[in-house]
N, C-alpha and C positions, 0 to 999 in steps of 0.2 A: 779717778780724779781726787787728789786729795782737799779737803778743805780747811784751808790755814786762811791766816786771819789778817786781811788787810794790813798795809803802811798807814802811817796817818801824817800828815804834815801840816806843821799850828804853827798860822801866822799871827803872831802876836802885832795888835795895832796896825796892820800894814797902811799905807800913807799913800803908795803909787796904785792905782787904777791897773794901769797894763803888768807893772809886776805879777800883781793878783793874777792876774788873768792867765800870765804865762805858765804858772802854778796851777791854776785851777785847769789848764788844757792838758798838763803832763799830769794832775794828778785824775782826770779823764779818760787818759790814755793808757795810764798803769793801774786804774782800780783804786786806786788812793784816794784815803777819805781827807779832805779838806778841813780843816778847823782852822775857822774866824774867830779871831780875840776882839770883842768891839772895847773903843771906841775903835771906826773903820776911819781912815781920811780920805773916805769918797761914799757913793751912795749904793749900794746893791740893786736899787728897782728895775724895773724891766728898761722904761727910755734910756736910764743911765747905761746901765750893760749892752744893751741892743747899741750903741753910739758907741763906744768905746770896740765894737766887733764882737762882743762875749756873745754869741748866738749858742753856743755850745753848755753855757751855764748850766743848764737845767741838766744835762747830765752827769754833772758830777756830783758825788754825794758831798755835800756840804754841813759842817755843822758850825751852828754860831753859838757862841758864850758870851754871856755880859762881859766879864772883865777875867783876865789871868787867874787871880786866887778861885772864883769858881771853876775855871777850867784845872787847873791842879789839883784843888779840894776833889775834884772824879775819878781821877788817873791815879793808876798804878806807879808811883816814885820810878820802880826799878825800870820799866817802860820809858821813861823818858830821855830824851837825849836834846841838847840844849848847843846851839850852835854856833860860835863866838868869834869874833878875833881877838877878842880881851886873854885867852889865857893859851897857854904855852901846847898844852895834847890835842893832839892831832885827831882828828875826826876818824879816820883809819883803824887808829889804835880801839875806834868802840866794838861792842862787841852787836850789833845791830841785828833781829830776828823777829818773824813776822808777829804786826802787832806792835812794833816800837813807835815812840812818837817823834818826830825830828822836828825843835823848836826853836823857829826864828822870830827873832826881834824886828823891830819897825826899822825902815830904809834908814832913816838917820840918824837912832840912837843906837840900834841893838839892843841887846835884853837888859832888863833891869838890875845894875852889880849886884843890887843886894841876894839878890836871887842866883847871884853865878857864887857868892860868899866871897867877892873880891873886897 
């Protein structure tokens, strides 16, 4: 068995409840670690999640970060992969290997330009 190193998938700000959730089920089901960018627009506690169906929560590794610049300021640059429809390359074209981080923006803005260098 070899031991290679987790995906990890960062939602930055996410806003929808069940998005998260659909995220946090497939990143349950692949070993994928979860990374929350707060500010969150909903609530993580047990009542909230438990209502919303997340029963399954607790088994996904999850990590929370206060805001974006602390979650960058830890991460390896070359590790990252940043996920857009702001710019023209193709997702395809990355070169993605265990350990890479795949970074989405909140439902209804997407990542910050400054941060894509648009």
């Amino acid at each position: 068995m070899t031991n290679s190193l987790p995906f990890n998938i960062v939602l930055v700000e996410p806003e929808i409840p069940p998005n998260t959730g659909s995220i946090a089920r497939l990143c349950g089901a692949t070993n994928t670690v979860l990374h929350l960018v707060h500010p969150l627009g909903f609530s993580t506690d047990d009542k909230h999640l438990k209502r919303a169906g997340l029963d399954y929560w607790q088994h996904v590794a999850i990590r929370h970060w206060r805001c974006l610049d602390d979650f960058l300021a830890a991460q390896n640059e070359l590790l990252l992969f940043f996920f857009t429809t702001k710019v023209t390359r193709r997702y395809t074209a990355a070169q993605f290997k265990p350990g890479s981080f795949l970074i989405f923006g909140k439902e209804t803005k997407g990542l910050p330009e400054d941060l894509l260098g648009l």
